[in-house]
N, C-alpha and C positions, 0 to 999 in steps of 0.2 A: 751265575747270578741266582740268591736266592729271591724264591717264588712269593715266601711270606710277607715282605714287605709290600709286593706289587698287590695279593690277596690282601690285607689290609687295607691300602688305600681303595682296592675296588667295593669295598663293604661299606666303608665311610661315606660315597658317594655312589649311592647302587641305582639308581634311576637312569641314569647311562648306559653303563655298561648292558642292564638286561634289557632297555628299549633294543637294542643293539642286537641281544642275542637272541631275543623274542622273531626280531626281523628275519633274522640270518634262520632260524628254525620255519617260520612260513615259507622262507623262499625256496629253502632246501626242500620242502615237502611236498609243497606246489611243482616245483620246477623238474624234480624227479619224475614225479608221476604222469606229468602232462606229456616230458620229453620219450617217455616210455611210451603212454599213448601214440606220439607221434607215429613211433618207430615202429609199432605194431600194425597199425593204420598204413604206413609205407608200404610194410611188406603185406600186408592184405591186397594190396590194389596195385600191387607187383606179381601176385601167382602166377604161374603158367595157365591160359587157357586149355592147353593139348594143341592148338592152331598151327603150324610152323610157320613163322614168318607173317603175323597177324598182320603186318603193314602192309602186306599183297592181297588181301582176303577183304572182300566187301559180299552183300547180297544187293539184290535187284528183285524187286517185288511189282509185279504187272498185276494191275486190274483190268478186268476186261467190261466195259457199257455192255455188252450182250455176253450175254452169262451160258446159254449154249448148253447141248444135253451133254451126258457123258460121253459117246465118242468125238463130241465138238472140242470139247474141253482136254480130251488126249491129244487130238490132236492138234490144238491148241500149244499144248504143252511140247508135244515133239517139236514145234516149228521152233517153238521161244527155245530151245536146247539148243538146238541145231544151229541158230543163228547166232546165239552169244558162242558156240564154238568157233564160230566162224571171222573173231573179230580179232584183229591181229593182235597178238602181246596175251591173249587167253589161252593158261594152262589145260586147263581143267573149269570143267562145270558141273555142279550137280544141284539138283534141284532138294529142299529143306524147308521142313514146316517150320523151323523155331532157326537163332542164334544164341551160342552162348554168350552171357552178358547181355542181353539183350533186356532183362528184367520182365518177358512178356514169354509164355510159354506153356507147354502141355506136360504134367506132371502124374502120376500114375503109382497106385501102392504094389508091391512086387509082394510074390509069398514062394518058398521053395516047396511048398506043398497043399494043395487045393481045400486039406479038410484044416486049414489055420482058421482062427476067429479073426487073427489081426494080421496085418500087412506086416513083414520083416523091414523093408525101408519102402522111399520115396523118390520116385526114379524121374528123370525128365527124359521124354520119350521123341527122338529125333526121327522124322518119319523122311525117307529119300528115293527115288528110284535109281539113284546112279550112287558113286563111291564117294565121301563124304573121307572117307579115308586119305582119298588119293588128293582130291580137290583139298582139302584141308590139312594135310602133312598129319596126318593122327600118328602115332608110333603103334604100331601092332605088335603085340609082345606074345600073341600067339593065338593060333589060328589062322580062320584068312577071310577074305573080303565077301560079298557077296556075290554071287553069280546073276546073271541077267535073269536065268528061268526061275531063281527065287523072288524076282520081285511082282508083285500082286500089282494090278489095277482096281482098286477102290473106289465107288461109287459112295460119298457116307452118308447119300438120302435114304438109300433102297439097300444097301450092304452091310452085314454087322460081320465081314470075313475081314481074317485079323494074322498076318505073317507067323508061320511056324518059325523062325528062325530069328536070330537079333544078334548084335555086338554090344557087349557091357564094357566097361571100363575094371580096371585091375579092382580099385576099391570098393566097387559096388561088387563084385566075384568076391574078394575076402568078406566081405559084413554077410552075403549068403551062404557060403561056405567055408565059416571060419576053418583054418587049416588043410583045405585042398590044394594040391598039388598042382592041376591042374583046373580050370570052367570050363574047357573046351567041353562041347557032349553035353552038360548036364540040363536040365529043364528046369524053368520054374515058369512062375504063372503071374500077369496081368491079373491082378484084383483077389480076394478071396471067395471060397464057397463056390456052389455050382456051377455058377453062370462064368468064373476063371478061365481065363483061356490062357492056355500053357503054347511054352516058345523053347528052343533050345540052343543054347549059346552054340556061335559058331568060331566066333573069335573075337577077342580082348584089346582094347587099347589101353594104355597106359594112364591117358586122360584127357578129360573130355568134360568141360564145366559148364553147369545147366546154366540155364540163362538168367538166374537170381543169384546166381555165384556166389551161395552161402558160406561161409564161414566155417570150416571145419570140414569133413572128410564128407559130407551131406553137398558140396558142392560138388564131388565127383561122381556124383549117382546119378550115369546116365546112358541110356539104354539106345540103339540105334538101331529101326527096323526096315526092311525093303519092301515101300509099299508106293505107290504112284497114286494118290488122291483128287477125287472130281468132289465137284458138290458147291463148291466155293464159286468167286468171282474173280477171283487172283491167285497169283502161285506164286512163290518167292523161290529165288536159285542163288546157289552163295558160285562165287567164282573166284580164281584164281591170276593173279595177272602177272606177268613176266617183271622183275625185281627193275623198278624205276620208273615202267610203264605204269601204275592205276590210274591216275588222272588223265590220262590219255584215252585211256582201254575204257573208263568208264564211262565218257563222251561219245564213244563210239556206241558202246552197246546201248547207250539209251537211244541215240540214234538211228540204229539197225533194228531196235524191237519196233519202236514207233512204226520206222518204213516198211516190215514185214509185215505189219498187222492189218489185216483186211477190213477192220472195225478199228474207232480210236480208244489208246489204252493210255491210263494212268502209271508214270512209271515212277516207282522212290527207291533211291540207293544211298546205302551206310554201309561204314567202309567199319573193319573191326577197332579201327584206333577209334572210332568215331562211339563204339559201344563201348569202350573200354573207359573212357573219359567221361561219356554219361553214367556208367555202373557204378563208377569211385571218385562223382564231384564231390558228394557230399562228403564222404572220406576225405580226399583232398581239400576239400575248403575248412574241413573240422582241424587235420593237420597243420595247415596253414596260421589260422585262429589260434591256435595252442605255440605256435612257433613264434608269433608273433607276440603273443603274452607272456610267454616264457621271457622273450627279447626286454620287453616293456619293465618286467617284476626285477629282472637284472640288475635293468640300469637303476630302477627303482633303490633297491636294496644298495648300490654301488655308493650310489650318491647319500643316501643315508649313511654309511657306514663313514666313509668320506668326509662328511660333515659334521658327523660324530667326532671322528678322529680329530680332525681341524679344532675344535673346540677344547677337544682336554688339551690338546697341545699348549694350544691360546692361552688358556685360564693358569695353565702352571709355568709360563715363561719366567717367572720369578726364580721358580723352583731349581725349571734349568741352571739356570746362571748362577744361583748359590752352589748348586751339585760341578758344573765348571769350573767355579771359582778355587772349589777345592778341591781340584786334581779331574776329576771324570772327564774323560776324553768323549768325542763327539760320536765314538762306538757304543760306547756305554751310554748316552745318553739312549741312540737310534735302537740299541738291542732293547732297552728298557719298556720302551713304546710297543715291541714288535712282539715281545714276550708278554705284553699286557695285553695284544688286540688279541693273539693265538689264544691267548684263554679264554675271554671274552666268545672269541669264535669258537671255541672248542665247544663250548656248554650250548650255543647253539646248534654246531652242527647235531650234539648228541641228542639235544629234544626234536631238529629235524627231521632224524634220522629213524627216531620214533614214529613221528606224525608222520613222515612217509609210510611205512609199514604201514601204520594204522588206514592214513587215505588211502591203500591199494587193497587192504583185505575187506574193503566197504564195496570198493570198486569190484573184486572177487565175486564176493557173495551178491551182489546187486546186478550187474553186468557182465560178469561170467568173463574179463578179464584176466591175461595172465598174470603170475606173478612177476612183482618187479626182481628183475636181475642183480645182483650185489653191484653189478658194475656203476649201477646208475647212480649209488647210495656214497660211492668209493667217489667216484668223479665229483661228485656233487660236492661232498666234504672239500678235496683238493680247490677245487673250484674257489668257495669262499673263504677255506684257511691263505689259499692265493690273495685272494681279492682282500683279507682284510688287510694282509701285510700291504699289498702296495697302496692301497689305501692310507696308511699311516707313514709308511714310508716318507713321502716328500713335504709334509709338514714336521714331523719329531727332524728332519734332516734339516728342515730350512731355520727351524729352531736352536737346534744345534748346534746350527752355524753361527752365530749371534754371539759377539762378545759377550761374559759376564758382566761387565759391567752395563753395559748398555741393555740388557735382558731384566736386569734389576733393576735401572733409573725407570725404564720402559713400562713394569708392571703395575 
């Protein structure tokens, strides 16, 4: 089939045809880039914490009405240990200033050498007296856990003494020692300038996401130290619960701190699915919103096209039925239509394809956005060269179908 005759009549009557492709180029541009957002957004609020088995993992946070000096308050603390060990379906306990994901936490500039002006990164600083490792399934990829007689008892009214020793994560060891082989051994320092108080790595976990779960390798910058803290009115302890048991486990232990407690205490527990859901609503709802739009701009653009097509069909049933009468079979007719919407689509997809690129490197530069993948520009085309054929399809077909003569009394 030559193209010129169908380019002809598209030029004779051009207000169609580029309403048409004007469409098909916003949707494509829009629809790209939001469904990329999407997908980016998914796998943002999909990362690994470092948690194993985050579904088992909750904290339990106890306040206490009488607030009690520092050996009240250890001892305090031994008891609430002891007693959520003690509650059936609990693996592991260990007591923890912060959670990841948690959006609420202690944060701290790291330096690999005390005479720096500026901080190397930005570490979130997990303080514990027991293994955080083990309670938490951390992967340790080298080195090794704490000992008992490294962990410090801390007073933070009247104490400014601060753990020689820590666990960093794999990515926070390369951003300080681009190209070491090893972190084990090496020291760096809590803050700059004099007043720095240096620590030395004893061993590495793989990961370990601060509780703002930022975006980028800044979410795995996180330091973990052995220190046991007084000062406060509350102590919070992440625990472990046997796979099926937490809703069981976690009735119990609130249960058992209450009836331990010699005084009455405040008890609140979040389970890590429960942080994970508040860290990535707004992601999830933004996902959501953009999927849904994307849906809405679709069917939008479908029904245009559609309607579009329905109408030249309409307006040229004369046509048909002269082009039937003398010989054009109802192939020739259907290809006719199918090769006019493909071009029509074509010049849109090609200016959408544009305006995508263009919408993504705004988004680039403005919001620090990846770029878009060729995949989503390739889909996208198929998509609407799809959609325009079937679009045209069942009316050029129903028209087709229609005796000549009856297509020409008809017009």
């Amino acid at each position: 089939m030559e193209i010129r005759p169908i380019l002809s009549a598209l030029l004779r009557n051009k207000t169609g045809p580029i309403l048409v492709a004007v469409q098909v180029a916003l949707s494509l541009g829009i629809l790209a880039n939001a469904l990329h957002i999407v997908q980016v957004r998914q796998a943002v609020s999909a990362r690994a914490s470092g948690i194993a088995n985050e579904a088992d993992v909750f904290t339990v946070q106890v306040r206490r009405l009488q607030k009690g000096n520092h050996q009240e308050q250890l001892a305090a603390q031994h008891r609430e240990t002891d007693t959520l060990r003690a509650v059936p379906g609990v693996l592991s306990v260990a007591s923890t200033s912060q959670m990841p994901l948690s959006r609420s936490g202690n944060y701290t500039g790291l330096a690999t050498d005390r005479k720096q002006f500026k901080s190397t990164l930005t570490t979130s600083t997990f303080v514990t007296a027991d293994s955080l490792v083990k309670t938490w399934g951390l992967q340790l990829v080298d080195g090794r856990d704490f000992l008992p007689a490294e962990v410090l008892e801390v007073d933070e009214n009247t104490s400014n003494e601060f753990p020689k020793v820590a666990i960093i994560t794999r990515q926070q060891g390369e951003k300080l020692w681009p190209g070491a082989a090893s972190f084990v051994g090496k020291t760096f320092y809590f803050g700059v300038g004099d007043d720095a108080r240096d620590a030395r790595v004893i061993g590495v976990v793989e990961r370990l996401q601060s509780p703002n779960a930022q975006i980028g390798e800044r979410g795995d910058f996180s330091t973990i130290v052995p220190t046991r803290l007084t000062g406060d009115d509350a102590s919070a302890y992440t625990l472990r619960a046997e796979p099926g048991q937490l809703d069981r486990v976690i009735k119990e232990a609130e249960a058992a701190l209450r009836a331990s407690s010699p005084t009455p205490v405040i008890v609140k527990v979040k389970t890590m699915v429960e942080f994970r859901r508040d860290r990535y609503r707004a992601d999830n709802a933004l996902a959501w919103m953009l999927v849904t739009v994307s849906v809405l701009l679709l069917l939008i653009t479908s029904s245009g096209i559609v309607g579009m097509a329905s109408l030249w069909v309409t307006q040229r049933r004369k046509q048909i039925g002269v082009r039937r009468a003398l010989g054009a079979r109802r192939l020739d007719i259907l290809r006719y239509f199918i090769t006019e919407n493909i071009m029509i689509t074509s010049v849109g997809v090609g200016a959408g394809v544009l305006l995508a690129l263009g919408l993504n490197q705004l988004l680039v530069s403005q919001l620090e956005m990846a770029r878009l993948p060729a995949g989503y520009l390739i889909a996208g085309a198929g998509v609407f060269w799809a959609l325009g054929i079937a679009a045209v399809y069942g009316p050029a077909w129903r028209a087709a179908s229609i005796s000549p003569a009856t297509a020409t009394r008809s017009a």
